[in-house]
Every structure is written in C-alpha cells, then in structure tokens.
N, CA and C of each residue as an Amber inpcrd file, in Angstrom:
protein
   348
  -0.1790000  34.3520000  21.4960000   0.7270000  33.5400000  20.7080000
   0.4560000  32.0530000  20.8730000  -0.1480000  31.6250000  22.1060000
  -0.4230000  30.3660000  22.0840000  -1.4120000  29.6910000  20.7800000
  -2.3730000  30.5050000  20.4200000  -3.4120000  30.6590000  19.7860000
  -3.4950000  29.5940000  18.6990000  -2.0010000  30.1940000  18.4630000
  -1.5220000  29.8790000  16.6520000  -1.1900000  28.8230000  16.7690000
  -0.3960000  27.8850000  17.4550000   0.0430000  26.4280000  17.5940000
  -1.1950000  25.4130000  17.6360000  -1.9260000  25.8280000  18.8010000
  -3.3910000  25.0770000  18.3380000  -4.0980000  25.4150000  16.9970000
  -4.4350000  26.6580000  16.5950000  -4.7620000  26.4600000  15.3110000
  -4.3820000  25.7900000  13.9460000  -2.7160000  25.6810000  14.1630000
  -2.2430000  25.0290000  13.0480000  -2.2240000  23.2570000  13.2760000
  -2.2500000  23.2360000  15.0670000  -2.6150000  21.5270000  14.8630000
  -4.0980000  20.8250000  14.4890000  -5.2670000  22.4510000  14.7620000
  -6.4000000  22.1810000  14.2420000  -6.4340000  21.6680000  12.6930000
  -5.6870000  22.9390000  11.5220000  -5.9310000  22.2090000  10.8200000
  -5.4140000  21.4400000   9.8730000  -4.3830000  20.8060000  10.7270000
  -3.2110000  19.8400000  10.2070000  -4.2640000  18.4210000  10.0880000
  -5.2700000  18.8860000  11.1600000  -5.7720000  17.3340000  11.7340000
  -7.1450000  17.3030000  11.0450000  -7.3160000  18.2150000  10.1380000
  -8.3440000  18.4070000   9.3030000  -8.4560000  18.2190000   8.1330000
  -6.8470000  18.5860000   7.6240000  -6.6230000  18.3790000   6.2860000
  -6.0690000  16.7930000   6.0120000  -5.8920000  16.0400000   6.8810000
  -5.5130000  14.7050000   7.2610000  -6.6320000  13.5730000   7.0380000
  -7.5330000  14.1160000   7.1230000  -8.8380000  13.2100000   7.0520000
  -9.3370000  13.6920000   5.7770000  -9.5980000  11.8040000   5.0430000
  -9.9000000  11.6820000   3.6730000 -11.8140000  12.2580000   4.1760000
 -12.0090000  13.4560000   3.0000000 -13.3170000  13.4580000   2.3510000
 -14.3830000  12.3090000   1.9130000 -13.9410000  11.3610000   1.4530000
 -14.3050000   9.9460000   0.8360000 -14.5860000   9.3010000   1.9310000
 -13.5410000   9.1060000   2.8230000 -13.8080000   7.9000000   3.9990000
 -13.0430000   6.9650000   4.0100000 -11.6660000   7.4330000   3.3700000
 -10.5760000   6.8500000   2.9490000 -10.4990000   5.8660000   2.1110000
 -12.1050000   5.7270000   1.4800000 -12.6930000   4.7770000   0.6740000
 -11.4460000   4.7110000  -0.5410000 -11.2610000   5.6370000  -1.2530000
 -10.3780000   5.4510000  -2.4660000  -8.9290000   5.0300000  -2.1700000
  -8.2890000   5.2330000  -0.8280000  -7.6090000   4.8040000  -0.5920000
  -7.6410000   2.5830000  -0.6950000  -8.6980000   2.8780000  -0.2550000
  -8.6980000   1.0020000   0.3810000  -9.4510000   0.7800000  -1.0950000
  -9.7260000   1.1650000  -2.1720000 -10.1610000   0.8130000  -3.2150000
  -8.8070000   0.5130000  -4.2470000  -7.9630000   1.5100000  -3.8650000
  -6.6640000   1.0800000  -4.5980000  -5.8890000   0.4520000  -4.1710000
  -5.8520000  -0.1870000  -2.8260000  -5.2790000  -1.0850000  -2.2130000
  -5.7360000  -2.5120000  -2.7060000  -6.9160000  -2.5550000  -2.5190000
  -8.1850000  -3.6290000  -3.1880000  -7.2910000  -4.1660000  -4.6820000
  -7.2820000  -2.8270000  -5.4100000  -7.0750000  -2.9000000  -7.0910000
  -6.0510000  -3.9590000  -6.8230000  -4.7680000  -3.5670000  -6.0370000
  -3.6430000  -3.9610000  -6.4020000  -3.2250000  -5.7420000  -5.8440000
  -4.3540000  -5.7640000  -5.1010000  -4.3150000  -7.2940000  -4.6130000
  -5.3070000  -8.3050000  -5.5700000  -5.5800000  -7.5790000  -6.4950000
  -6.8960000  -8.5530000  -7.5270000  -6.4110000  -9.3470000  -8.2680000
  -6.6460000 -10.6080000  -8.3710000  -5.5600000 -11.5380000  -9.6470000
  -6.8010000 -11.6330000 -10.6710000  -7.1090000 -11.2380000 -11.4850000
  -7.9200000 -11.4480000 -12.2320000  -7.9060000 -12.9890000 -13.0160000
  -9.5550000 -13.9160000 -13.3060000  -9.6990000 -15.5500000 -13.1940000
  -9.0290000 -15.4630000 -14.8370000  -8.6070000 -16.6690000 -14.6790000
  -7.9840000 -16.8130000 -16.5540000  -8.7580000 -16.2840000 -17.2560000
 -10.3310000 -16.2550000 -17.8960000 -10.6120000 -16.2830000 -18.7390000
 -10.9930000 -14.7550000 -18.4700000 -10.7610000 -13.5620000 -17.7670000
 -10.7900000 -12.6830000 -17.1720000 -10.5030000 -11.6760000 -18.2970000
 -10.6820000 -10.1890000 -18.6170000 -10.4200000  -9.0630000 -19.0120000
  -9.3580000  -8.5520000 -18.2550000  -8.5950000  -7.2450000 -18.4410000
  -8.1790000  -6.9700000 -17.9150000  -8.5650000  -6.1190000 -16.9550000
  -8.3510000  -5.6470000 -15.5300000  -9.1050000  -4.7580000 -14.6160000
  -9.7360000  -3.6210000 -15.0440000  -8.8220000  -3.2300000 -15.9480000
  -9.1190000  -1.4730000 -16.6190000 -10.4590000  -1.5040000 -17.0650000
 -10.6770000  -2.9640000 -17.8950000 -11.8360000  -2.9090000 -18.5540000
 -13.0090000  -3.3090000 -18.0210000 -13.1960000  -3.0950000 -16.7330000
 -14.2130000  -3.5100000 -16.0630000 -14.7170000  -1.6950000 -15.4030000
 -15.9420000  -1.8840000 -14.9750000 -16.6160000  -0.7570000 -13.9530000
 -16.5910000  -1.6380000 -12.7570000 -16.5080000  -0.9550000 -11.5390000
 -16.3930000  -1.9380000 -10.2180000 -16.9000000  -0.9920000  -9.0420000
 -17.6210000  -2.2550000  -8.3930000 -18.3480000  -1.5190000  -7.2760000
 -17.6950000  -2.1700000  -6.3790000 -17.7320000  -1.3500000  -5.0900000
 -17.2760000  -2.0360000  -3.8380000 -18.5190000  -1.5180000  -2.3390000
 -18.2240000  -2.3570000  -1.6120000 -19.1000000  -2.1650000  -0.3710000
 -18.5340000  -2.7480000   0.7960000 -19.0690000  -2.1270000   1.7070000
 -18.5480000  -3.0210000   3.4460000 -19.4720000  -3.8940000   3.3150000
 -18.8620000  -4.9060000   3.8860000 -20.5800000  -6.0280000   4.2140000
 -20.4430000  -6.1800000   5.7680000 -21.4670000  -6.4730000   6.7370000
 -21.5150000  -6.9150000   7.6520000 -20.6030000  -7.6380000   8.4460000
 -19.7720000  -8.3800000   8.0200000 -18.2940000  -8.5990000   8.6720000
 -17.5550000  -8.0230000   8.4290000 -17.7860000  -7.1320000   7.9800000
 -16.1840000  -6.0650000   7.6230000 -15.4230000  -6.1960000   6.8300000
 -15.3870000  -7.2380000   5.6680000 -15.4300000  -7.8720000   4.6120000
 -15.9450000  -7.2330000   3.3850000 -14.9740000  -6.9820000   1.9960000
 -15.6660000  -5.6780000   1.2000000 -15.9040000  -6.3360000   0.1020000
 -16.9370000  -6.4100000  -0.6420000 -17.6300000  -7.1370000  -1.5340000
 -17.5650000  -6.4180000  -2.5540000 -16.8860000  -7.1220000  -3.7290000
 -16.7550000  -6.6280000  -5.0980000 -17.2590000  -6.8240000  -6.2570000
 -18.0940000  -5.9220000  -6.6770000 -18.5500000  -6.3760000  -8.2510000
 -18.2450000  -6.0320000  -9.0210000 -17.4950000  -6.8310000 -10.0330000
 -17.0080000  -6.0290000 -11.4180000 -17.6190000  -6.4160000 -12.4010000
 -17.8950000  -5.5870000 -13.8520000 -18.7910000  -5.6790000 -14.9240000
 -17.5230000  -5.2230000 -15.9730000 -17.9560000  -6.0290000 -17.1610000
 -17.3030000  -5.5960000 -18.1250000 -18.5620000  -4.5620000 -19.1140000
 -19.9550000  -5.2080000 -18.7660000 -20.7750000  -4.4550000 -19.4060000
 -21.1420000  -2.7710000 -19.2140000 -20.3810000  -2.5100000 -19.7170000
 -20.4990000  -0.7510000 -19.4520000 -21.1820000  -0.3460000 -20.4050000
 -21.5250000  -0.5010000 -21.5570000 -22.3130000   0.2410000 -22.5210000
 -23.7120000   0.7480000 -21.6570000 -24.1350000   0.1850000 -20.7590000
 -25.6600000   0.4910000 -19.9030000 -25.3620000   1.9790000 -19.4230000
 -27.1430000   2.2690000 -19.3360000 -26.8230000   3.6190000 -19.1100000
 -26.5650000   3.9360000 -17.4820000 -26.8370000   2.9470000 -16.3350000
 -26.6820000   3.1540000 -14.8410000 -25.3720000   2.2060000 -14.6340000
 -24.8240000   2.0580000 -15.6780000 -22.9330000   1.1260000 -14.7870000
 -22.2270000   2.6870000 -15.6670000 -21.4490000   2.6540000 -14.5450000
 -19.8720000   3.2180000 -14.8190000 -19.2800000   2.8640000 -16.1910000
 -18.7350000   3.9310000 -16.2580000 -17.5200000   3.6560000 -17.3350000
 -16.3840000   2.6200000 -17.4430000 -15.6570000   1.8120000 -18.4850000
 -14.4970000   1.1050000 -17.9570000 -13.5520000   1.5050000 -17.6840000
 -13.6120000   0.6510000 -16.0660000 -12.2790000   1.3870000 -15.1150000
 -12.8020000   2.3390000 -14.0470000 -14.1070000   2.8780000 -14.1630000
 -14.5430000   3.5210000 -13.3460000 -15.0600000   2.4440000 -11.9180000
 -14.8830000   3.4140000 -10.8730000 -14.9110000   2.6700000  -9.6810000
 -15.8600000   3.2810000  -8.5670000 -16.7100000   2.9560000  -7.6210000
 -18.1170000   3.1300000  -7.5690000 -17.9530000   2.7340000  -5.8210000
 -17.6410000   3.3910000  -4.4840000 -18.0580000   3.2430000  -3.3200000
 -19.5580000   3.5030000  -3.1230000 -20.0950000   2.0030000  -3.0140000
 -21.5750000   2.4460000  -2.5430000 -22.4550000   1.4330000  -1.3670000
 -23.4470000   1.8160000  -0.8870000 -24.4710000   0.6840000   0.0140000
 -24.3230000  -0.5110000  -0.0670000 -24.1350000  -1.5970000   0.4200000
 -24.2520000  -3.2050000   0.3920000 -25.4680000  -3.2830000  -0.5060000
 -26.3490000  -2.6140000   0.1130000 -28.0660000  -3.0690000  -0.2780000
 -28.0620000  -2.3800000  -2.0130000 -27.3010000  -1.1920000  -2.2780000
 -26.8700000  -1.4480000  -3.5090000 -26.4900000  -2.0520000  -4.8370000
 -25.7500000  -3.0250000  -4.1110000 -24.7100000  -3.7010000  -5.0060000
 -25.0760000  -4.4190000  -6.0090000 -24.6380000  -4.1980000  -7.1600000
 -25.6120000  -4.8680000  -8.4130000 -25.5600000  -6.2060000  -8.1600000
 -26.4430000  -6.9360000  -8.6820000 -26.4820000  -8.7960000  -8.8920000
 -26.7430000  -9.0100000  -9.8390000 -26.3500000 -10.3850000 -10.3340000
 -26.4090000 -11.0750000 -11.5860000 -26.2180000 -12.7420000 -11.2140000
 -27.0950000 -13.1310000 -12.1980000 -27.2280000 -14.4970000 -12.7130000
 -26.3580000 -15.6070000 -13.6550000 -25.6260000 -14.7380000 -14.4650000
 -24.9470000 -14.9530000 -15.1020000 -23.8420000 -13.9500000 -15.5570000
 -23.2760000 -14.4830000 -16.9540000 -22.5620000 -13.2140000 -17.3830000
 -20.6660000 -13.9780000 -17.6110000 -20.9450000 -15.0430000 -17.5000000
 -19.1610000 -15.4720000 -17.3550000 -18.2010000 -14.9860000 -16.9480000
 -17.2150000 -14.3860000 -17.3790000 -16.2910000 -13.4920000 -16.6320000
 -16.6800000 -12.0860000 -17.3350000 -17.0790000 -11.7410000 -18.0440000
 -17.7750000 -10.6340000 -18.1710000 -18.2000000  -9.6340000 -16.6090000
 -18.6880000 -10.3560000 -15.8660000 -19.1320000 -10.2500000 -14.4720000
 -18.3040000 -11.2590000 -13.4640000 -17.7820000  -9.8750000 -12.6270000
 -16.3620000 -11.2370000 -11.5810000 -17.3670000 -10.4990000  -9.9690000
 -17.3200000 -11.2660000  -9.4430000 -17.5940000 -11.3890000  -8.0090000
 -16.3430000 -11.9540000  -7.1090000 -16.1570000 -10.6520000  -6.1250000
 -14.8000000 -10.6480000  -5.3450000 -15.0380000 -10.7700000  -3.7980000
 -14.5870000 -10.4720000  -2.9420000 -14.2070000 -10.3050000  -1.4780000
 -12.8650000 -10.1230000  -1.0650000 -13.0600000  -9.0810000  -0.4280000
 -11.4980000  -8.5430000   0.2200000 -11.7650000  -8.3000000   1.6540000
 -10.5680000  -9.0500000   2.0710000 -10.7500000  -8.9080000   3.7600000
  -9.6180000  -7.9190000   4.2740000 -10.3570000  -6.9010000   4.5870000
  -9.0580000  -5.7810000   5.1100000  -8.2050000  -6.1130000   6.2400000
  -8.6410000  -7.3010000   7.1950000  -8.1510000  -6.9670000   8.5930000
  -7.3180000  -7.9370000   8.1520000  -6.4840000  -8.6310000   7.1960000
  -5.4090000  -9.1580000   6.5750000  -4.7310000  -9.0280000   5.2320000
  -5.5830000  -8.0270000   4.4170000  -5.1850000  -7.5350000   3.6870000
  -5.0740000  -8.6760000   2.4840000  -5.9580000  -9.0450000   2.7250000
  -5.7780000 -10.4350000   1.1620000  -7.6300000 -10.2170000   0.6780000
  -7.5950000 -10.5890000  -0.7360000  -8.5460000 -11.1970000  -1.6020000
  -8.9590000 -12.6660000  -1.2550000 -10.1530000 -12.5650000  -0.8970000
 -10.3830000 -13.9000000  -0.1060000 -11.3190000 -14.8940000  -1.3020000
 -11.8390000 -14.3840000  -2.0690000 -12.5060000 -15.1520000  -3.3720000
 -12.7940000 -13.8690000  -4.2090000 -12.0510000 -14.9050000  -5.7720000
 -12.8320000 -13.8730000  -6.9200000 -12.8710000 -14.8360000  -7.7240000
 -14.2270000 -14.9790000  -8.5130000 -14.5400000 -15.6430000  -9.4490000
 -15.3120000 -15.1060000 -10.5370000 -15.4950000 -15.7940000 -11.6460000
 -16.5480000 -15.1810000 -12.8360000 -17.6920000 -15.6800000 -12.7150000
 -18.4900000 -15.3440000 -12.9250000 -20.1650000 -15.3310000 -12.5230000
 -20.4730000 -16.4000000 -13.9590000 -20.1570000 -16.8500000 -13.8110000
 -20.4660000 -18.3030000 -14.5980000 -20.1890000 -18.7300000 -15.6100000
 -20.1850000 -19.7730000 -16.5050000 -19.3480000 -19.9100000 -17.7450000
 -19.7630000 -19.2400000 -18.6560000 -18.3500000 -18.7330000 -19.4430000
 -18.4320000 -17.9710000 -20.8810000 -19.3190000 -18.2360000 -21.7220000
C-alpha cells in the first residue's frame, strides 16, 4: 500500500513539468508586457520569434512579413536558438526588435527596425 502514494506523487510531478520548457508559458507572459512603437501593427499581425541570449535576457523578433515561405504565420510564435534568430537591415516597423528581461519581468527595449 505504500507503493501507491509514491506512485501518484511520481506522477503528479511529471505531469507538472511543461513539455516546451515552459517556453509558451514565458512567451505569453512576454506577449502581455509588449507596448507596441506608434507606428506599429497590431501584435496579432506579426510572426515572432523569441530566444534566451547569454544574459538571460530574451530577444525578440517580430515580422509583419509573413507571406515568405520560412516565417510563420500572423500571430504565430516561434521558440528557437539565439544563433537562429532572423536579422534585418531594415523594414520600419514592419520588423520590431524587442528584449525582455525575465528576472524583473519588464520589456527592456522595443523598437522598429528603421523608418517606414
């Protein structure tokens, strides 16, 4: 009879832990702290990547250009590699470049990737 108490705290403590990496969790946390720049779209209409960077600091790229055949859909949202992370030259707010610092829970810069 003991058996069963450990088994059910086994897999209480199994079903507790995100698959993802709790990534979608801290991605919708992310969402909800984003002020999008004036001349900005609205979030929905963007594809967005996110990444850890080296300080622990999560680096955001959002695209409005989704018609391509390797970006996401709009609104679709993308946990992937730092060494990943798309870049761009331009693009105005079409393309927003973010940073979110988890260990305070704020958006630390978001801007549009250059004028309209």
């Amino acid at each position: 009879m003991k058996l069963l108490p450990s088994l059910l705290l086994i897999m209480a403590s199994a079903c507790s832990q995100s698959p993802d990496g709790g990534h979608i969790a801290l991605m919708d946390a992310i969402d909800r702290r984003l002020v999008m720049p004036p001349k900005a779209h609205p979030l929905r209409e963007y594809a967005r990547y996110y990444a850890r960077r080296q300080d622990g600091k999560i680096a955001i790229f959002l695209t409005a250009y989704v018609n391509m055949p390797s970006t996401p859909e709009a609104g679709e949202r993308r946990w992937i590699d730092l060494r990943l992370m798309p870049d761009a030259s331009d693009g105005g707010c079409g393309i927003i470049n973010a940073v979110y610092d988890p260990s305070v829970d704020r958006v630390d810069q978001i801007r549009c990737n250059g004028p309209n």
